[in-house]
BAKEFI-972797 format. One record per residue (C-alpha): x, y, z; residue number from 1. Coordinates in steps of 0.25 Angstrom, whole numbers, m for minus. Each point is the difference from the previous one (the first is absolute). Layout:
<rec><u>X</u><v>Y</v><w>Z</w><resi>NUM</resi></rec>
...
//
This chain:
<rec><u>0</u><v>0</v><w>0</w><resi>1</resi></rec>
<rec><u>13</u><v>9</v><w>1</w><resi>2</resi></rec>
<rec><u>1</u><v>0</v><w>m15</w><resi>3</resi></rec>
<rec><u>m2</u><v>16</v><w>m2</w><resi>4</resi></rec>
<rec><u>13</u><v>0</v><w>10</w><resi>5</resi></rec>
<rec><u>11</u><v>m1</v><w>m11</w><resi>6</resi></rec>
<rec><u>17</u><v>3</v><w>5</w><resi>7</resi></rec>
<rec><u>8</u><v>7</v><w>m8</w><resi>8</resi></rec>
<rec><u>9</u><v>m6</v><w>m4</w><resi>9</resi></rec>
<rec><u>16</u><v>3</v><w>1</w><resi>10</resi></rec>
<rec><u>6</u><v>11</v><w>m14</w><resi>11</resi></rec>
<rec><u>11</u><v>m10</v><w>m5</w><resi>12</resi></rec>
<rec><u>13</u><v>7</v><w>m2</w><resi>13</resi></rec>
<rec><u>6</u><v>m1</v><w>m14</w><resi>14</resi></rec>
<rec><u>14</u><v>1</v><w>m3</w><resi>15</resi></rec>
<rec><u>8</u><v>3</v><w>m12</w><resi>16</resi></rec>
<rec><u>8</u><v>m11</v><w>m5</w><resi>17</resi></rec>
<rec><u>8</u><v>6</v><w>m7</w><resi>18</resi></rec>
<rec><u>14</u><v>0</v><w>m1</w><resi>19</resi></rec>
<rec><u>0</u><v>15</v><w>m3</w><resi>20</resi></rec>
<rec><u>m7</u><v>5</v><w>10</w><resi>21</resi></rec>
<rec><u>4</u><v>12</v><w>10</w><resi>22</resi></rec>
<rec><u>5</u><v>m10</v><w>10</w><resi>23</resi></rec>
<rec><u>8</u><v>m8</v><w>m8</w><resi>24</resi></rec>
<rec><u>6</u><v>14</v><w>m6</w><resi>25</resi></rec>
<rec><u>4</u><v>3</v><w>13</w><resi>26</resi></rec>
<rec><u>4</u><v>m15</v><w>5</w><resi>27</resi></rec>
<rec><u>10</u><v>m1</v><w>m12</w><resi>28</resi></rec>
<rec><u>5</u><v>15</v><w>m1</w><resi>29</resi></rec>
<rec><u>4</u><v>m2</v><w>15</w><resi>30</resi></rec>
<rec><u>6</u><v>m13</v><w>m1</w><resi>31</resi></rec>
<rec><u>9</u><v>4</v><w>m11</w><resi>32</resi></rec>
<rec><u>2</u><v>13</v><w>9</w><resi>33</resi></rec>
<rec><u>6</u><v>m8</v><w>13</w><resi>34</resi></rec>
<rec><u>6</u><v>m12</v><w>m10</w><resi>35</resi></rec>
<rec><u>8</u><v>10</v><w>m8</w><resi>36</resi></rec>
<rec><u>7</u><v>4</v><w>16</w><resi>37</resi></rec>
<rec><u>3</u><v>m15</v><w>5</w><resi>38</resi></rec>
<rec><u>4</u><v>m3</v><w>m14</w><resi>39</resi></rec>
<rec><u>15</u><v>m9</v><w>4</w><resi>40</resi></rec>
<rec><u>5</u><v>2</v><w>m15</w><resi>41</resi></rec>
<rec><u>4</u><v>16</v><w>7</w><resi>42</resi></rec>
<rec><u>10</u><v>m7</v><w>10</w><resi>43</resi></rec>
<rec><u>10</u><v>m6</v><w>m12</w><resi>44</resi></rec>
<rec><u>11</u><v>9</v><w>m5</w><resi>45</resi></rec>
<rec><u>m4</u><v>1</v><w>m14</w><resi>46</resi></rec>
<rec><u>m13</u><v>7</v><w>3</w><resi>47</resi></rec>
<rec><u>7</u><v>8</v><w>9</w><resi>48</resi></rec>
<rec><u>10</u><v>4</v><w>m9</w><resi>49</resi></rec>
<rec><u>m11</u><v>3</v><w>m11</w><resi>50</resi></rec>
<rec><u>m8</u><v>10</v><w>12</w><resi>51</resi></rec>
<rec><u>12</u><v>6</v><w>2</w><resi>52</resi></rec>
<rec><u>5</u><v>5</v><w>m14</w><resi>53</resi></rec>
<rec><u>m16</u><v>5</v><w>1</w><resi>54</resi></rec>
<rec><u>3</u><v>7</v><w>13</w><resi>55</resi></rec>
<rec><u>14</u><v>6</v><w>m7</w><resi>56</resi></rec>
<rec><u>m5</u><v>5</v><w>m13</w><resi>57</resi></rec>
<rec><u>m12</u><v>7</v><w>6</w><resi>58</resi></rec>
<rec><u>8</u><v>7</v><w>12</w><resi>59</resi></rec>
<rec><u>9</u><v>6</v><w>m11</w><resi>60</resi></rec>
<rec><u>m12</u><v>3</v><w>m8</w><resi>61</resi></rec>
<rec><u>m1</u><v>16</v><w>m5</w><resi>62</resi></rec>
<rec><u>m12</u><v>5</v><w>7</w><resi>63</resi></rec>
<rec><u>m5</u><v>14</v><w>m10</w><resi>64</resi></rec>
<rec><u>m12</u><v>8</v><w>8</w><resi>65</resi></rec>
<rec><u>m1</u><v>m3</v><w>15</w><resi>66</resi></rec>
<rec><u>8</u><v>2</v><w>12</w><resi>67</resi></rec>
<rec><u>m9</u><v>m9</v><w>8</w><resi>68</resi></rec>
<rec><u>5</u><v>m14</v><w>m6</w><resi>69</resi></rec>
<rec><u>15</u><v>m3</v><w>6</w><resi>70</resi></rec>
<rec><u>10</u><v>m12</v><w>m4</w><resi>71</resi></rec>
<rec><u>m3</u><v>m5</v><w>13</w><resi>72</resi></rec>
<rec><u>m15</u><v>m1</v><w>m5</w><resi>73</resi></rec>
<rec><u>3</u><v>m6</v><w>m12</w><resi>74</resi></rec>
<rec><u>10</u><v>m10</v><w>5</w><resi>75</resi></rec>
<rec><u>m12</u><v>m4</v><w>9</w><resi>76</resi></rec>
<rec><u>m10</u><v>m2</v><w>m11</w><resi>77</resi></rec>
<rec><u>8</u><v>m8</v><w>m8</w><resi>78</resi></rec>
<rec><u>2</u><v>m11</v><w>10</w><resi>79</resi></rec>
<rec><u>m15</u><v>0</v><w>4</w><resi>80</resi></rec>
<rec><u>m5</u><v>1</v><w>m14</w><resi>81</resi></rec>
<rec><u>11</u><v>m13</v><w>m3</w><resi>82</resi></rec>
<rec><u>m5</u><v>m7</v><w>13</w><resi>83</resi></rec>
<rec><u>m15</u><v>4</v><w>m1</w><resi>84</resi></rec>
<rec><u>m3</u><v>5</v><w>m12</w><resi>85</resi></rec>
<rec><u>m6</u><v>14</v><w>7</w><resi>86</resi></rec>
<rec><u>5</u><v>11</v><w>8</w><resi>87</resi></rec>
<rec><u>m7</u><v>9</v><w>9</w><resi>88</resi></rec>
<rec><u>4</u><v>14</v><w>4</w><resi>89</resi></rec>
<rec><u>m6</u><v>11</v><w>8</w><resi>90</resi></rec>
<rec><u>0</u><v>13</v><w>m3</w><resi>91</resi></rec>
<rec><u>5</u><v>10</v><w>13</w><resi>92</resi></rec>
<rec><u>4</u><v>10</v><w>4</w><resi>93</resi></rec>
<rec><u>13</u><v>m4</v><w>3</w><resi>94</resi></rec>
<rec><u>3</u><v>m9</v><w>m12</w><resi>95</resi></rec>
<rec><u>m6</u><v>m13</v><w>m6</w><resi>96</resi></rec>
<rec><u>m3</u><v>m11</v><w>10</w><resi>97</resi></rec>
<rec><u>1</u><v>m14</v><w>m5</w><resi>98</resi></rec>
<rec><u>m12</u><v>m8</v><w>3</w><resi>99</resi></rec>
<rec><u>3</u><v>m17</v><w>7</w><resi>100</resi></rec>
<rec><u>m13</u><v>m2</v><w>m3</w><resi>101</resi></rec>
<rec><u>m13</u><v>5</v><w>m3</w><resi>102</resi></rec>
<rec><u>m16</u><v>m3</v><w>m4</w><resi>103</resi></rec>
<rec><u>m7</u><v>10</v><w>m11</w><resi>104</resi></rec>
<rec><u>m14</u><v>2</v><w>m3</w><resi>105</resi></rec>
<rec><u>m3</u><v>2</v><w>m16</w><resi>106</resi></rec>
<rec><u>m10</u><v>8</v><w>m9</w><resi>107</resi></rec>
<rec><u>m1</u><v>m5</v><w>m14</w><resi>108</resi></rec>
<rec><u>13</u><v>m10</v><w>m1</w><resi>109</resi></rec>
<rec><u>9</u><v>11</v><w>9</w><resi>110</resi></rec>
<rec><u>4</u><v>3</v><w>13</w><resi>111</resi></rec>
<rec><u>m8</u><v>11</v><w>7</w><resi>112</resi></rec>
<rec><u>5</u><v>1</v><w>14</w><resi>113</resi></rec>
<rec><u>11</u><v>m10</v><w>7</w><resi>114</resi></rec>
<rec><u>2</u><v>m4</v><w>14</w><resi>115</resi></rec>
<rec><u>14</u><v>0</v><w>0</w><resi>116</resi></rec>
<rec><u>12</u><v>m6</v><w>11</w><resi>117</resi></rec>
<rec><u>11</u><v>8</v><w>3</w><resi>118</resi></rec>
<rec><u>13</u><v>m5</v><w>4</w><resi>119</resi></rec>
<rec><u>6</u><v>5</v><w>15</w><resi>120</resi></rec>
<rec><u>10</u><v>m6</v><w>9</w><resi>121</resi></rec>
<rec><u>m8</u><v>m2</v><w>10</w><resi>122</resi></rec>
<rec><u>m11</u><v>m6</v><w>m8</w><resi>123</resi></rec>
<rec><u>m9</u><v>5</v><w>m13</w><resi>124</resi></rec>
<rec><u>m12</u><v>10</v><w>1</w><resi>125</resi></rec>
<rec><u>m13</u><v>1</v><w>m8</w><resi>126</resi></rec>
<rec><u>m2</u><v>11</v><w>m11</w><resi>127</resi></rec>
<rec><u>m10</u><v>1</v><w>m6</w><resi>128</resi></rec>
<rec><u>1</u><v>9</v><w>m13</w><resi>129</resi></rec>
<rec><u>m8</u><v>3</v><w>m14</w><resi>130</resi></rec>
<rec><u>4</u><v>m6</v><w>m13</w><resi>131</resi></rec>
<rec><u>6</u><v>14</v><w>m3</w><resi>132</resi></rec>
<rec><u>11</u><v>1</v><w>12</w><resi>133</resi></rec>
<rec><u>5</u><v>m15</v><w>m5</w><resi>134</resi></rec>
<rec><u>10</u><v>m4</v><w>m8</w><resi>135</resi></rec>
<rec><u>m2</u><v>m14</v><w>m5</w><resi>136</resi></rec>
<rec><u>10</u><v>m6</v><w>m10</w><resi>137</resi></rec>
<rec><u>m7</u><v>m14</v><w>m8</w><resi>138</resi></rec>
<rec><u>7</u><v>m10</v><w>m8</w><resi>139</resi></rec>
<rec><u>m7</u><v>m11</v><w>m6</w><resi>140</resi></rec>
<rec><u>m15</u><v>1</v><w>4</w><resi>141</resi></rec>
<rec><u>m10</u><v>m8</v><w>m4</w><resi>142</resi></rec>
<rec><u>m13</u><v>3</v><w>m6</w><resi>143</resi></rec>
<rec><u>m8</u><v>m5</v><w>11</w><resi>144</resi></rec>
<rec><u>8</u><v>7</v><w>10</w><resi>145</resi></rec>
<rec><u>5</u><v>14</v><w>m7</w><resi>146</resi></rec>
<rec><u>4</u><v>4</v><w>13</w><resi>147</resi></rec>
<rec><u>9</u><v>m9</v><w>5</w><resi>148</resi></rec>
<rec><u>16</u><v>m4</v><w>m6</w><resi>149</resi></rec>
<rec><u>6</u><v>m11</v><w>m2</w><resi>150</resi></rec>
<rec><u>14</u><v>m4</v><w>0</w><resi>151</resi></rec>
<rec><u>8</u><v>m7</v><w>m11</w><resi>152</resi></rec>
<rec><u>2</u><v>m10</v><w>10</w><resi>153</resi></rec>
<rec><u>m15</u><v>m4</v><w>3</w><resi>154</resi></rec>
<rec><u>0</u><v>1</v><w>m15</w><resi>155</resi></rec>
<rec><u>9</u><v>m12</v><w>m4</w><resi>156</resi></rec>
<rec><u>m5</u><v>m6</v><w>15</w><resi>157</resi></rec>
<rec><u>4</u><v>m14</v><w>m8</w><resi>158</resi></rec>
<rec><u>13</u><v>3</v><w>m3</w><resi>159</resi></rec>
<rec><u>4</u><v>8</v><w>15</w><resi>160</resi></rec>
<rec><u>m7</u><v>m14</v><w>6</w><resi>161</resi></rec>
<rec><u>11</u><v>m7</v><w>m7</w><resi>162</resi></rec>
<rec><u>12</u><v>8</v><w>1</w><resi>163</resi></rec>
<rec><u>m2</u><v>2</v><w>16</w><resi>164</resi></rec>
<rec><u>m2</u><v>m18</v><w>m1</w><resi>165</resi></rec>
<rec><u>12</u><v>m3</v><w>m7</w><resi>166</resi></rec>
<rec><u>9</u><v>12</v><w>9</w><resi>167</resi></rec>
<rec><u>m7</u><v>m7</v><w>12</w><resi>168</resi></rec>
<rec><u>3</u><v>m14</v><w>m5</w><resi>169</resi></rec>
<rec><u>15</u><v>3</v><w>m4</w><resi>170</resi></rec>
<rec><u>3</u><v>8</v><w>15</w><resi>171</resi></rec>
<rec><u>m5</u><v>m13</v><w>5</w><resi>172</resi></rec>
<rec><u>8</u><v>m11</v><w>m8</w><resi>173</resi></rec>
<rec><u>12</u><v>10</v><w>4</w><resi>174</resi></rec>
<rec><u>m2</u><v>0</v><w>13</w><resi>175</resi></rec>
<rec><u>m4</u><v>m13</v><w>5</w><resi>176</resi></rec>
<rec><u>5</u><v>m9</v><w>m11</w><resi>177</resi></rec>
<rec><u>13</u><v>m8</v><w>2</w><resi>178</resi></rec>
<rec><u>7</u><v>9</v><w>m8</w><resi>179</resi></rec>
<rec><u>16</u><v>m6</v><w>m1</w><resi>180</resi></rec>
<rec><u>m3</u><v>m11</v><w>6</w><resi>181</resi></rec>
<rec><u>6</u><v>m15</v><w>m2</w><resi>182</resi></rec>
<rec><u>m4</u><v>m15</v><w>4</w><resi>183</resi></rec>
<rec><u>14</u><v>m6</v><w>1</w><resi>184</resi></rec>
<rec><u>m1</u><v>m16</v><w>1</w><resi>185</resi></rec>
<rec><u>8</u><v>m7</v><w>12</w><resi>186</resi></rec>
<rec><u>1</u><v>m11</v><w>5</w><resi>187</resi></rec>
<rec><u>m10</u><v>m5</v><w>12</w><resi>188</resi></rec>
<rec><u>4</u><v>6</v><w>12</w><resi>189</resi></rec>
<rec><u>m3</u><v>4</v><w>13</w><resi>190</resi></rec>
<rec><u>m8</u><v>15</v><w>2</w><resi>191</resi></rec>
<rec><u>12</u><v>8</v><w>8</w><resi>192</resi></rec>
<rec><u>10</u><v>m5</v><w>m12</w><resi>193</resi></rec>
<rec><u>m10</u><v>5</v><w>m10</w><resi>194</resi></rec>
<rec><u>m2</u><v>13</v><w>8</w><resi>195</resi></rec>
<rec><u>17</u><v>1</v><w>2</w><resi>196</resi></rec>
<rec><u>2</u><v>m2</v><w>m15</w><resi>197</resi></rec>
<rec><u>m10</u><v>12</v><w>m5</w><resi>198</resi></rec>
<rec><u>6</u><v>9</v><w>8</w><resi>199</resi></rec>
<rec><u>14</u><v>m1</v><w>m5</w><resi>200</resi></rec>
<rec><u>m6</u><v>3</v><w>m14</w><resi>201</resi></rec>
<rec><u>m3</u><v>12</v><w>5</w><resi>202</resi></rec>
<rec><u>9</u><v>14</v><w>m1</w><resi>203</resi></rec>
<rec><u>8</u><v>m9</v><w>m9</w><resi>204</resi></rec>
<rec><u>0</u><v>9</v><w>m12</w><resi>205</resi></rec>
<rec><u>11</u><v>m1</v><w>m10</w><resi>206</resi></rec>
<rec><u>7</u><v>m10</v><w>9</w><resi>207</resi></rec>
<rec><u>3</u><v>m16</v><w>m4</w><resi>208</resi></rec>
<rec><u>m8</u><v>m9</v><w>8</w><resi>209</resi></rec>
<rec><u>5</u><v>m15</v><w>1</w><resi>210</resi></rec>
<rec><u>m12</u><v>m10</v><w>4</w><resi>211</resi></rec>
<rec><u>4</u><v>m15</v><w>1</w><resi>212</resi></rec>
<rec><u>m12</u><v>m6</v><w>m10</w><resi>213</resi></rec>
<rec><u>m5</u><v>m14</v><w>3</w><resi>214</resi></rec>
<rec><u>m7</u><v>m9</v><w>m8</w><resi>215</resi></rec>
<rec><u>m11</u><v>m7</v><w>9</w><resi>216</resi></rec>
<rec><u>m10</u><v>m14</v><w>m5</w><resi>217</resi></rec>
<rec><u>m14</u><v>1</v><w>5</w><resi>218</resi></rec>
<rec><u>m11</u><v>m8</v><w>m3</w><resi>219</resi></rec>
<rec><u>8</u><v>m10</v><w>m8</w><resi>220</resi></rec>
<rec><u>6</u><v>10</v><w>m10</w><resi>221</resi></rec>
<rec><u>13</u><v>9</v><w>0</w><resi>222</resi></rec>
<rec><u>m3</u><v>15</v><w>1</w><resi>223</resi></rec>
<rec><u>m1</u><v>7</v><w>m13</w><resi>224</resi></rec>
<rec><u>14</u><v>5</v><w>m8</w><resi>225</resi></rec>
<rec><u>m4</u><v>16</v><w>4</w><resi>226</resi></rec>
<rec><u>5</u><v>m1</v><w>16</w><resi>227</resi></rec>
<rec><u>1</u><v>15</v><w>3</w><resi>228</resi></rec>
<rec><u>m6</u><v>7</v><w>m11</w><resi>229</resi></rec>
<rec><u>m9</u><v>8</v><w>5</w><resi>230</resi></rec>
<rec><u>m15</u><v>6</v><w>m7</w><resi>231</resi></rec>
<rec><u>m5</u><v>14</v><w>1</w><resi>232</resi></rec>
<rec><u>m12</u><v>4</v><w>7</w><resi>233</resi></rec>
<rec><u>m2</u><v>13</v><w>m6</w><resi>234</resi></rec>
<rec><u>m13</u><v>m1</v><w>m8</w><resi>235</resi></rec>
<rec><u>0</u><v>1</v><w>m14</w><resi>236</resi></rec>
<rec><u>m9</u><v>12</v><w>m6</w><resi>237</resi></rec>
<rec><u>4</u><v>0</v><w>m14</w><resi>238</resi></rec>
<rec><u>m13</u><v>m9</v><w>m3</w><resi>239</resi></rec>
<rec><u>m11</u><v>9</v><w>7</w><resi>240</resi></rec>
<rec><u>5</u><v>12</v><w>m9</w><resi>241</resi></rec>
<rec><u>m2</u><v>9</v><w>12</w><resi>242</resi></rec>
<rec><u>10</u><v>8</v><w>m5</w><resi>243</resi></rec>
<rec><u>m5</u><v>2</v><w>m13</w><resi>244</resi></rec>
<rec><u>m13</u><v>4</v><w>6</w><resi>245</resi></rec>
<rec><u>4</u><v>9</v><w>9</w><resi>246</resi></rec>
<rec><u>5</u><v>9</v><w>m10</w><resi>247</resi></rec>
<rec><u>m11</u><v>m2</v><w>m8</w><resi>248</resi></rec>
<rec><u>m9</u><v>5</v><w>11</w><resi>249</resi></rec>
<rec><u>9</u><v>10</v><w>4</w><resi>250</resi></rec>
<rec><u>2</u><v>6</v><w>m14</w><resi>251</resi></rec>
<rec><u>m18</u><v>m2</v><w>1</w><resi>252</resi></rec>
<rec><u>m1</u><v>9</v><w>11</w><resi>253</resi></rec>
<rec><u>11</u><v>12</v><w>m6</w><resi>254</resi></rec>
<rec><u>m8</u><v>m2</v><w>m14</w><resi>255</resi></rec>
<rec><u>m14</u><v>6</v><w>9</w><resi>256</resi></rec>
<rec><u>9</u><v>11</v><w>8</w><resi>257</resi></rec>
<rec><u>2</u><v>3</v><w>m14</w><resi>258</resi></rec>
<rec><u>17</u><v>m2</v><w>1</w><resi>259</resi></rec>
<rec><u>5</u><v>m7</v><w>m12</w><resi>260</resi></rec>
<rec><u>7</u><v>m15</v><w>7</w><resi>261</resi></rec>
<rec><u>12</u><v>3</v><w>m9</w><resi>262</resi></rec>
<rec><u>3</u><v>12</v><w>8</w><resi>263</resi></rec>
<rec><u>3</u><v>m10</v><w>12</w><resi>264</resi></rec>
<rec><u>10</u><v>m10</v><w>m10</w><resi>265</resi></rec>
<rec><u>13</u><v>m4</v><w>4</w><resi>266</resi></rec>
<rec><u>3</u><v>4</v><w>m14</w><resi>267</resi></rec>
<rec><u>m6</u><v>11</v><w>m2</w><resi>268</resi></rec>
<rec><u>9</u><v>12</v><w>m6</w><resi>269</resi></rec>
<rec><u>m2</u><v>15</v><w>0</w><resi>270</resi></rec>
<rec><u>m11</u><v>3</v><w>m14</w><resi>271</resi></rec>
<rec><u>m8</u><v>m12</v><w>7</w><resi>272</resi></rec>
<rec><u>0</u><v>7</v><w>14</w><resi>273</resi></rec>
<rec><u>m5</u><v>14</v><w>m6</w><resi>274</resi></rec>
<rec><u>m11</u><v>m7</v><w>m8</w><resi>275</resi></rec>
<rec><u>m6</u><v>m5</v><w>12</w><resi>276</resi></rec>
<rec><u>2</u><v>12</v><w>7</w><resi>277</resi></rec>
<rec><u>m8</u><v>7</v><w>m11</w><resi>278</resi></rec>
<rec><u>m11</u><v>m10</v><w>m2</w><resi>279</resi></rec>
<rec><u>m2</u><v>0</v><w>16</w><resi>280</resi></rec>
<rec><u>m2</u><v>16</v><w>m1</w><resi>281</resi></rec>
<rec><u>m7</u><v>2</v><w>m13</w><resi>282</resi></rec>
<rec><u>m11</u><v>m13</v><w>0</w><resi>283</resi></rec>
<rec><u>m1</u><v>0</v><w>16</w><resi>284</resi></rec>
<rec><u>4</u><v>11</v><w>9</w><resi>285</resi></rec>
<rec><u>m3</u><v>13</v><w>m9</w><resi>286</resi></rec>
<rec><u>m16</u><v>m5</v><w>m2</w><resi>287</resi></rec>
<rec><u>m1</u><v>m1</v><w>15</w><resi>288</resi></rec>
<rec><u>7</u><v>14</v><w>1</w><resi>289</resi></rec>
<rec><u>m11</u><v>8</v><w>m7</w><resi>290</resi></rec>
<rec><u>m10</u><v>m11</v><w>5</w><resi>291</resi></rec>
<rec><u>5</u><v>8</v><w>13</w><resi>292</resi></rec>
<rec><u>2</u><v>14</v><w>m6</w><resi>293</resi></rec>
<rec><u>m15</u><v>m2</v><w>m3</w><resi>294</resi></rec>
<rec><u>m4</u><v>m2</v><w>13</w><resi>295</resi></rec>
<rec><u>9</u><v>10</v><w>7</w><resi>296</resi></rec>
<rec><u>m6</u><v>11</v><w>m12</w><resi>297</resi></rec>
<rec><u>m14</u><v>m4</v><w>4</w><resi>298</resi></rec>
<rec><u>1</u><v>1</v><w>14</w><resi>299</resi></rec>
<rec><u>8</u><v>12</v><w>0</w><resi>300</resi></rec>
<rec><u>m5</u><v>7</v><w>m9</w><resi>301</resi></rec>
<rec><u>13</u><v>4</v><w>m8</w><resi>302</resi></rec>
<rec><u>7</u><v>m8</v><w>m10</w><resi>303</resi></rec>
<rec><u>10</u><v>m8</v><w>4</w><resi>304</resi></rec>
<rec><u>10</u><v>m9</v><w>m9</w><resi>305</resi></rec>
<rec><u>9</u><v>m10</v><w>4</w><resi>306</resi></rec>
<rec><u>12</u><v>m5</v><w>m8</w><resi>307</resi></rec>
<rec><u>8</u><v>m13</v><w>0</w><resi>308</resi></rec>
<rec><u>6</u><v>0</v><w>m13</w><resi>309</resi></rec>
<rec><u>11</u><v>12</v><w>3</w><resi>310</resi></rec>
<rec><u>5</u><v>m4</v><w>13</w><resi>311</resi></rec>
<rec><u>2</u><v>m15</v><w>m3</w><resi>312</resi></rec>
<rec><u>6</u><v>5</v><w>m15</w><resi>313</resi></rec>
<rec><u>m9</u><v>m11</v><w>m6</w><resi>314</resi></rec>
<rec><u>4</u><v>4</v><w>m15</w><resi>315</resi></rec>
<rec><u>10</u><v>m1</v><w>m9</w><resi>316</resi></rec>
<rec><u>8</u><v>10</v><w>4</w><resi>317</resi></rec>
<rec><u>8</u><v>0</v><w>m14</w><resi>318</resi></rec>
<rec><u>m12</u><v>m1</v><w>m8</w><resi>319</resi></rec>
<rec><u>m8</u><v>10</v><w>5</w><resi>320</resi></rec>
<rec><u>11</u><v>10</v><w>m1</w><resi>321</resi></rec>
<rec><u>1</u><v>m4</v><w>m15</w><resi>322</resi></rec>
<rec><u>m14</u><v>0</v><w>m3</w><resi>323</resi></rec>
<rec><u>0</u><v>15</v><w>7</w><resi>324</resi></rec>
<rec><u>12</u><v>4</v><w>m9</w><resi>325</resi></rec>
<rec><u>m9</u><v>m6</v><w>m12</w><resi>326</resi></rec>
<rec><u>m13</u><v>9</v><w>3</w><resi>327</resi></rec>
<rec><u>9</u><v>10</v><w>3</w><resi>328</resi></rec>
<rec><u>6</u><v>0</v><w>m14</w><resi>329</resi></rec>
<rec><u>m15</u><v>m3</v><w>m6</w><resi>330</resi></rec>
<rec><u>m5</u><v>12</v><w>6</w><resi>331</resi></rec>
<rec><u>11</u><v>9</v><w>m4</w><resi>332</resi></rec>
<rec><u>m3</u><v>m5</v><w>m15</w><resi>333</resi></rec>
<rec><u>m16</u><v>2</v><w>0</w><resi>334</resi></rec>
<rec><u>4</u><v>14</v><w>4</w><resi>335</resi></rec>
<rec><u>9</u><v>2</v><w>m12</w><resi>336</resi></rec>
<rec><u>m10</u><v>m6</v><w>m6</w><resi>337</resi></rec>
<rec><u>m12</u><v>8</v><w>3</w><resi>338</resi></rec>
<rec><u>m6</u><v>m10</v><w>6</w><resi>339</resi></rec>
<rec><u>m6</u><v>1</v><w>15</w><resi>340</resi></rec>
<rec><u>8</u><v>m8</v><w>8</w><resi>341</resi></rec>
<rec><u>m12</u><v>m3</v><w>11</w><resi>342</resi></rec>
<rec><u>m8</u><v>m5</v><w>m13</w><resi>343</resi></rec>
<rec><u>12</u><v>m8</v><w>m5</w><resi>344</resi></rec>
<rec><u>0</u><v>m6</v><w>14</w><resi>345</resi></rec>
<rec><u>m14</u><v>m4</v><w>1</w><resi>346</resi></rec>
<rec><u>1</u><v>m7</v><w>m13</w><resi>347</resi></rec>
<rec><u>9</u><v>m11</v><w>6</w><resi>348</resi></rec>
<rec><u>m10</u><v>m1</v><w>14</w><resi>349</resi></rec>
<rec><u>12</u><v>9</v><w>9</w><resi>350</resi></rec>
<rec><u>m6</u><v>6</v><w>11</w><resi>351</resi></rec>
<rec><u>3</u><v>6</v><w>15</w><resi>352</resi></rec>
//
């Protein structure tokens, strides 16, 4: 009879599956955020050496339009930009604040107003500053995170992962494998003989040591010929190729920090040195320059230009001055000529 009573029943909650949803965005931006930190690849020497020669041609970098932006700054940059793909700055009034970390809020794909970390010796404060006191340096974004950078290392995650196993692999085999070592065959013998017989082998280098050898029969048959010749321990890593792989990993991970592997060659000579040099500087730290310039010039309001390419003399110093004395002469004909030099200039796509 309680059929006009009806419960409502419970709203079911439906959930996006997927994949591209606004949590999953955020899930994979910050994962690649803390993974591109605790990245192991950073601790071999070959990266280091790779965020160093960042860290050197950035310092001496040319800095044309602001006062605000030190060697010191840029020095600082480099290495969080080749560690983390990013790097944070606060705008104040006594200078630029490198940021440790920091969270952001975002308005149509960028950063609006940013919660920053500030670095002190008895502990970081929070500050917390528009988008337009900021400076924030990115490398490597992803569409799906604009935002966020991301190092040449979490981008060849693959080949850092191998590099820091086969590093880790050969500190090991060097440091607990029997390296030197030898079994010498003798006769059976009681323990303290034994004992009093490998430590007169030892601080005997260089030195003629006499051994009486004796032949023994066990088991119904003499001892083999080879009494006293004694077998290496040290293990054999020509077959593994870890060698081999190790430099191809290594030469991997110079390839992404954009450093030609020939630079590192035992054999590498002096044009192939300066090609590296050049190719480092003109393919990968002048686009991050202006990439910088751009945003010091936003935020600042000013225009700002940063030069690698003159400090680091990554030209042909010889070419160019023949190739100045060449225009030179060019320009000095189109005037005898009648000819206007700038419109002579354009014709072969010469600009500032």
């Amino acid at each position: 009879m309680f059929d006009w009573f009806k419960r409502k029943s419970e709203p079911q909650e439906t959930r996006s599956v997927s994949a591209a949803g606004y949590t999953a965005q955020v899930m994979s931006a910050r994962e690649a955020y803390v993974s591109g930190q605790t990245g192991l690849g950073e601790l071999t020497a070959t990266v280091q050496g790779a965020v160093s020669l960042w860290e050197g041609a950035l310092c001496a970098a040319d800095i044309d339009g602001t006062s605000l932006l030190t060697r010191r700054d840029m020095a600082l940059a480099a290495r969080s930009l080749a560690l983390r793909g990013e790097a944070v700055f606060y705008i104040s009034d006594s200078g630029l604040l490198p940021a440790a970390d920091w969270e952001m809020s975002t308005r149509n794909g960028k950063p609006r107003a940013y919660r920053l970390s500030i670095p002190e010796t008895g502990g970081a404060y929070a500050v917390t500053a528009l988008a337009a006191e900021v400076l924030h340096f990115v490398i490597g974004a992803d569409p799906v995170a604009p935002w966020y950078g991301i190092s040449p290392l979490r981008r060849s995650t693959l080949s850092a992962d191998m590099l820091h196993t086969l590093e880790t692999s050969l500190a090991e085999v060097y440091a607990n494998a029997p390296l030197g070592s030898h079994i010498v065959p003798f006769p059976e013998a009681p323990g303290t003989d034994l004992e009093t017989l490998a430590s007169g082998f030892r601080g005997r280098r260089g030195r003629i040591m006499l051994r009486e050898s004796v032949n023994v029969s066990a088991a119904g048959g003499a001892a083999p010929a080879q009494d006293w010749k004694p077998s290496s321990l040290s293990p054999d890593m020509t077959g593994t190729m870890a060698t081999e792989n190790w430099k191809a990993a290594k030469g991997a991970i110079l390839n992404a920090y954009g450093v030609l592997p020939a630079l590192v060659a035992d054999n590498a000579q002096g044009p192939l040195i300066r090609e590296a040099q050049r190719h480092l500087a003109q393919w990968t730290l002048q686009p991050i320059a202006m990439l910088m310039a751009e945003e010091i010039s936003a935020k600042l309001g000013q225009t700002v230009k940063l030069d690698v390419m003159r400090p680091l003399q990554a030209f042909d110093a010889g070419g160019r001055a023949r190739a100045a004395a060449t225009i030179i002469q060019a320009m000095a004909m189109a005037k005898e000529a009648g000819v206007d030099p700038d419109a002579a200039m354009k014709l072969v796509d010469w600009g500032e």
